[in-house]
C-alpha positions as CSV (number, residue, x, y, z in Angstrom):
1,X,63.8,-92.6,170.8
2,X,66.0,-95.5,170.3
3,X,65.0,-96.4,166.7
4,X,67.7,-96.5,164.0
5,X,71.2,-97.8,163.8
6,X,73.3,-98.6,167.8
7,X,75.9,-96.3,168.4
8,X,79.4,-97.4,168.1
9,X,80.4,-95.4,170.7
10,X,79.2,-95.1,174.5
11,X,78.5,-91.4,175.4
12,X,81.5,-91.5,177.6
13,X,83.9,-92.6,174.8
14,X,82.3,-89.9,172.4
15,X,83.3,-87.4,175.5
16,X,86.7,-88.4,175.5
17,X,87.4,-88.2,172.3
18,X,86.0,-84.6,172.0
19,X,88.5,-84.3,175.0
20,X,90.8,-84.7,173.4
21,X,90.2,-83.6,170.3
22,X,90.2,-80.0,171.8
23,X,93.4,-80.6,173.7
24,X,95.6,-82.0,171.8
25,X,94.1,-80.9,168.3
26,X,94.5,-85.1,167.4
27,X,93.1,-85.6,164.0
28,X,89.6,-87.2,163.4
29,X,91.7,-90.7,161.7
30,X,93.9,-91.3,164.6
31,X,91.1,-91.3,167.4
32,X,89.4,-93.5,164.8
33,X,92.5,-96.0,165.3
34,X,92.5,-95.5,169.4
35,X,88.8,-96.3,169.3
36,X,88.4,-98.6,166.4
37,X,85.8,-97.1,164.6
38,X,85.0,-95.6,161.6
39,X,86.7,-92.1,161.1
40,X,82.9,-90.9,160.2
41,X,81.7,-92.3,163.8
42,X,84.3,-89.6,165.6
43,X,83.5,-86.9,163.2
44,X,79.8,-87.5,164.1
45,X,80.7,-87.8,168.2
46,X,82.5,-84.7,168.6
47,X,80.1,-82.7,166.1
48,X,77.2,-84.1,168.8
49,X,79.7,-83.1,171.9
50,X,81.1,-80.0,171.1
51,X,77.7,-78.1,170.8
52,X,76.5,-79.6,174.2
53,X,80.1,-78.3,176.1
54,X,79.3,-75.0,174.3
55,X,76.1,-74.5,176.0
56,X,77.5,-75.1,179.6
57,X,79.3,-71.7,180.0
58,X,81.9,-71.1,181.9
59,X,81.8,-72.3,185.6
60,X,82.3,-69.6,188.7
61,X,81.3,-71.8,191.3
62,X,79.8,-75.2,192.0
63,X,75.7,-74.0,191.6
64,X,76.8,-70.8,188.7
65,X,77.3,-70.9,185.5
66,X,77.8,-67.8,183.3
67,X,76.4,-68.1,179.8
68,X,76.2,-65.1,178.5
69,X,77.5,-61.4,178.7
70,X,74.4,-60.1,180.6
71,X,75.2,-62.6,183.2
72,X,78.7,-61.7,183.3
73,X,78.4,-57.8,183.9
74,X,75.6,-58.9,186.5
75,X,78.0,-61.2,187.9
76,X,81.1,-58.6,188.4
77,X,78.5,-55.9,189.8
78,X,76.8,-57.7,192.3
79,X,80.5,-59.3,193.6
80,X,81.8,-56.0,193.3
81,X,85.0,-57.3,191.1
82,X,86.6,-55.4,187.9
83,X,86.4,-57.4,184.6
84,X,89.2,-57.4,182.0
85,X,88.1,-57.4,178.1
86,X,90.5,-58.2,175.5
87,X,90.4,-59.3,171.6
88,X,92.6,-62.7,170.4
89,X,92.6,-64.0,167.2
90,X,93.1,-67.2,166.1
91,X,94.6,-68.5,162.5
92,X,92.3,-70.3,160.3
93,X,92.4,-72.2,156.6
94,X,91.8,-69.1,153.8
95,X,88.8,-69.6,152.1
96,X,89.1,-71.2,148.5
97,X,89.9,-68.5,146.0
98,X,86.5,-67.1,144.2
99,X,84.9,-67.1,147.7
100,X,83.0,-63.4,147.5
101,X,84.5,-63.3,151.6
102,X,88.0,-64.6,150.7
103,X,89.7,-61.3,152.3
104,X,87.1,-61.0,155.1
105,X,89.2,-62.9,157.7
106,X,92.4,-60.8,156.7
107,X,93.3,-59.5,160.2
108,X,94.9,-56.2,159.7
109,X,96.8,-56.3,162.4
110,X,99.2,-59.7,161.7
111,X,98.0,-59.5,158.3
112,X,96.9,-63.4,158.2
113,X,93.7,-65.4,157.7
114,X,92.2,-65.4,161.1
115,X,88.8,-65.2,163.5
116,X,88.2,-63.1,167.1
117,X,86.9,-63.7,170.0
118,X,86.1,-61.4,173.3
119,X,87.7,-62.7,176.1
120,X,86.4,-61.7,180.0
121,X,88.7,-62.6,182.9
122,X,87.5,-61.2,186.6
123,X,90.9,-59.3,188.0
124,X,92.5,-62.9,189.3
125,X,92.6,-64.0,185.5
126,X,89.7,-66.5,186.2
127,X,87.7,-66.7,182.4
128,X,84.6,-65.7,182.4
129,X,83.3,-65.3,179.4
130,X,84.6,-65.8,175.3
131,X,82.5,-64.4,172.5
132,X,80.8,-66.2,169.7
133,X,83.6,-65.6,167.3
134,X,84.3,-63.1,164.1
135,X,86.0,-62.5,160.8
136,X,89.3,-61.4,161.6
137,X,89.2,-58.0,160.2
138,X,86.5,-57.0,162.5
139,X,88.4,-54.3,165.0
140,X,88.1,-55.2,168.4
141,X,85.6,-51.8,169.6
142,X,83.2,-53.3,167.0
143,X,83.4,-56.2,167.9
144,X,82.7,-55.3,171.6
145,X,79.7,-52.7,170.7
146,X,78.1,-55.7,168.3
147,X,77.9,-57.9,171.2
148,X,76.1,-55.1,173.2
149,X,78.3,-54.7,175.7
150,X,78.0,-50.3,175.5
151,X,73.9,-51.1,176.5
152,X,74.9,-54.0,179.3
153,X,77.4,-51.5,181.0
154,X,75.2,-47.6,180.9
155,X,72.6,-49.7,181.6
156,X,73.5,-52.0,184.5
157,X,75.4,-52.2,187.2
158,X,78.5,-50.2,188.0
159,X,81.4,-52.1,186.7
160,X,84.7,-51.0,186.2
161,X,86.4,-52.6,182.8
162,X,90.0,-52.5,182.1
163,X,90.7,-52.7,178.5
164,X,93.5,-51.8,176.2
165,X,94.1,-49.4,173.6
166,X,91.7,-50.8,170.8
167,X,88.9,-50.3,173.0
168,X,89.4,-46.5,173.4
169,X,86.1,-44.7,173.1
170,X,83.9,-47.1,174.7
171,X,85.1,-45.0,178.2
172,X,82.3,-42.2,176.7
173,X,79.9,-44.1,175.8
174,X,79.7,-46.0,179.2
175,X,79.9,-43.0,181.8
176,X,83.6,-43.9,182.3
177,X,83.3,-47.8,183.5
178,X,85.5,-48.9,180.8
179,X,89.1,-47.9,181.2
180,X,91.8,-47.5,178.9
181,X,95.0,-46.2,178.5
182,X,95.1,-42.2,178.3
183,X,95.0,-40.4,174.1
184,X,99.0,-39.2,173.9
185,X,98.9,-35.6,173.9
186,X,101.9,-34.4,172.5
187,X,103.0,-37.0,169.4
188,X,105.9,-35.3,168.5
189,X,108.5,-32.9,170.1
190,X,106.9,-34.1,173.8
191,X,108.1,-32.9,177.1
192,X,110.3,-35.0,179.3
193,X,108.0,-34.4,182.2
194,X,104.9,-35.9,180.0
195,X,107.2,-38.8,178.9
196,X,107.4,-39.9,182.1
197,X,103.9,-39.5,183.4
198,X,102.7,-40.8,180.4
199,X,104.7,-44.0,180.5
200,X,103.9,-44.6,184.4
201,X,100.6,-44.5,183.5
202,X,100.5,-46.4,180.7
203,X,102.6,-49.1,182.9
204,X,100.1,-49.1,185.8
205,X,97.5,-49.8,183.4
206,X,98.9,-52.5,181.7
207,X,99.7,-54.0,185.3
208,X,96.3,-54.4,186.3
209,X,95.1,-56.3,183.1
210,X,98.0,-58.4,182.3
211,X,95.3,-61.4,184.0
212,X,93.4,-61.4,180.8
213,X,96.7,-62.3,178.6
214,X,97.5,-64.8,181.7
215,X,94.0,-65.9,180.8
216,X,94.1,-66.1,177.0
217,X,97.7,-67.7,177.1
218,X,96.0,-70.5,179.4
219,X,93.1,-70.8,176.2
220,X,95.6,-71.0,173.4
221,X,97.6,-73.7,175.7
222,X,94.6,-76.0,174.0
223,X,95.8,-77.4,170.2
224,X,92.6,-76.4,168.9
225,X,93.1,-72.7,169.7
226,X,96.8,-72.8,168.6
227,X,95.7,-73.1,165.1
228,X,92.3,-74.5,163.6
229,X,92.8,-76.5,160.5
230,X,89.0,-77.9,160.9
231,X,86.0,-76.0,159.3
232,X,85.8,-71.9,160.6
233,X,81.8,-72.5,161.0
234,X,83.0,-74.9,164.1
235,X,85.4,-72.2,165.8
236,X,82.5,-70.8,168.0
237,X,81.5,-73.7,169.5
238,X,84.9,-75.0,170.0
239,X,86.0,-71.6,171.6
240,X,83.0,-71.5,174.0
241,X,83.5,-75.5,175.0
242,X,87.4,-75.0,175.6
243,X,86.7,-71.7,177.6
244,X,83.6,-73.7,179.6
245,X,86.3,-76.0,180.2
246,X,89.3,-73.9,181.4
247,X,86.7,-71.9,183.9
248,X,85.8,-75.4,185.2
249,X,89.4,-76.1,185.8
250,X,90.6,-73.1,187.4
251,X,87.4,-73.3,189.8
252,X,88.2,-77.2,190.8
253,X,92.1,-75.9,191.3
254,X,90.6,-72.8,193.3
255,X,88.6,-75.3,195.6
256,X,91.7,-77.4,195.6
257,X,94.1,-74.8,196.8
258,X,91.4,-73.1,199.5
259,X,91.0,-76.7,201.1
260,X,94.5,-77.0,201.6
């Protein structure tokens, strides 16, 4: 401890500029000129920062921190609240041609070089949680059962999940705590009668967990999730710190607005 080469920059500069890094996507060489220092000494500050706001998980109150997915599903059964799960993917560099997984991060649904994350927003749109993320052409039910969450939810509390479509089947596997929109029965020729129960239904649903798109749209408001030029092996980290940091934001504003 304290051998080797001072630090250029003060723990609370090498904050900021991860700050702001993550906010405003500003590249590595024009912090470097704001801080005058080497464009090295910011790449080595925010690869030291980023990890550490990883690790803090996303705030719910002042003394709880939610870090994992266990702790979330314990979280919304002991409060008694309904989680919302949803996939979003975010567009990355392609990997150089000859890579053996070039066309693993081919999302198949906007056909374009991408990773996803799970995002888990309590029914006020509040994140909770974001996934270590994926290749992009991993579908959003794998994604969900690779995490665990089928064992968290038929073994733990009784939570009710709202998901969308691309999460149909994981209602069976979890006695019926994760919800989704209705199979359509009739895919040609239906009924009028059906038409118009079906797309009630399908409108309530989408109703109730429009909070986690509220949610997402607040993540992707940050640069870095808009579209990651940097290195893919960093998009985990950087997903985790921004969601850490949104949660810590929209608690502060809750506080804020309770007070008043």
């Amino acid at each position: 401890m304290g051998a080797g080469a001072k630090r250029r920059l003060v723990f609370v500069d090498r904050l900021l500029a991860t700050l702001v890094h993550l906010r405003h996507a500003t590249t590595h060489d024009v912090l470097a000129c704001w801080f005058g220092v080497d464009r090295s000494t910011i790449t080595r500050a925010i690869g030291e920062v980023r990890p550490l706001l990883a690790e803090r998980g996303c705030t719910v109150s002042q003394d709880v921190r939610l870090r994992t997915l266990a702790e979330v599903i314990d979280h919304l059964g002991a409060d008694g609240k309904t989680g919302i799960i949803d996939g979003t993917e975010i567009r990355v560099r392609r990997p150089a041609a000859g890579h053996k997984d070039r066309d693993k991060f081919i999302s198949g649904k906007n056909k374009q070089n991408a990773v996803k994350t799970m995002v888990v927003t309590d029914g006020d749109g509040r994140m909770l949680f974001c996934s270590p993320t994926k290749p992009g052409s991993c579908a959003d039910i794998t994604h969900a059962r690779q995490l665990g969450l089928v064992r968290l939810l038929a073994d733990g509390p009784a939570v009710e999940i709202l998901a969308d479509a691309g999460y149909q089947g994981l209602g069976a596997q979890t006695g019926g705590r994760v919800l989704t929109p209705s199979h359509r029965k009739f895919k040609k020729n239906a009924p009028d009668w059906y038409e118009e129960m079906y797309e009630r239904q399908r409108k309530a649903h989408s109703s109730r967990r429009i909070r986690v798109e509220h949610g997402i749209a607040h993540l992707k408001n940050w640069r870095a999730l808009a579209r990651h030029l940097g290195r893919r092996e960093h998009m985990s980290d950087t997903v985790e710190a921004i969601a850490g940091l949104l949660s810590h934001q929209q608690t502060a504003d809750l506080n804020l607005t309770r007070q008043m």
